[in-house]
N, C-alpha and C positions, 0 to 999 in steps of 0.2 A: 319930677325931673331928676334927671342921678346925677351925680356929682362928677367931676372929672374923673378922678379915680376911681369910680366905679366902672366907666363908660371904660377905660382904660385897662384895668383889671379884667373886664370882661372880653374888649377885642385881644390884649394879650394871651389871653386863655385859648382863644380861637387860635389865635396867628400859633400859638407853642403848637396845638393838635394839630395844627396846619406842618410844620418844619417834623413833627414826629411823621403825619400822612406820608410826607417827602422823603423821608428817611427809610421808613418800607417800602415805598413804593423803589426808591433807588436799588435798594436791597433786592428787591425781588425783578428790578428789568425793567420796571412799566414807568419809568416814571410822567411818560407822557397822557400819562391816565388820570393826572390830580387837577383839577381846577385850578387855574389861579385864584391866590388870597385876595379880597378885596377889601379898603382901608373903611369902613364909614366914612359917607363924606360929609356927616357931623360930627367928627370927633373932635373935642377939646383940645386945646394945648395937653403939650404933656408932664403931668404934676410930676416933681421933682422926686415925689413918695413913688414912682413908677418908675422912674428911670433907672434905676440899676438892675429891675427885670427886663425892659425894655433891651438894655444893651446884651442883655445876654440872651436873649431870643434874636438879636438882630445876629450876635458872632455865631451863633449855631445855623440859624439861616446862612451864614455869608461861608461856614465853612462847606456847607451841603451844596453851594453854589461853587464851591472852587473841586468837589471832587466830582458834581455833574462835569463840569466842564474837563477835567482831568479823562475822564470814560468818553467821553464824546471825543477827547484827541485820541484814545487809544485805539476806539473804535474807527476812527476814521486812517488811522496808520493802520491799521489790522486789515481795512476793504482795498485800501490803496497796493498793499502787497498782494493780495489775493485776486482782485478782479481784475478778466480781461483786459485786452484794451479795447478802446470804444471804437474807434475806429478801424475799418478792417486794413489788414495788410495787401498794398497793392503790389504787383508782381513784378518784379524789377524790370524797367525800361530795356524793351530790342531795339538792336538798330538794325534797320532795314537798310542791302544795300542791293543799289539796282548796275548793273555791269550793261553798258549796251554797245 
């Protein structure tokens, strides 16, 4: 049986390769191309001896998480100016007049 800190050392290890995946993938466009991370759902508490890699795999996560979202507004201000509009343009209303 491995110790907490091992079990922890080990998903941290994952999860970092995991935030570097997300950082080329960002890099290069795709990032809809990565799997999501998933936690062990045995993992231990988490030992005190891991917590200050832990925090800093979460702030490199969290900043990768605020410049996706940063590209996703840009990109959606970038379609917003460029595309059509959806709806077609209907032909300004005639009045019809009848003289009898």
């Amino acid at each position: 049986m491995r110790s907490a800190h091992q079990a922890w050392s080990i998903t941290l290890d994952r999860l970092d390769a995991y935030v570097d995946a997300l950082a080329a993938a960002l890099d290069r466009g795709d990032i809809a191309l990565v799997p999501a991370f998933r936690i062990p759902h045995d993992l231990p508490p988490l030992p005190a001896t891991c917590a200050g890699r832990a925090r800093e795999v979460e702030r490199r996560h969290t900043a990768l998480q605020h410049q996706v979202r940063e590209q996703l507004l840009a990109a959606s201000q970038r379609l917003s100016r460029t595309r059509p509009p959806t709806a077609p343009q209907r032909p300004a209303a005639r009045r019809l007049e009848i003289h009898a």
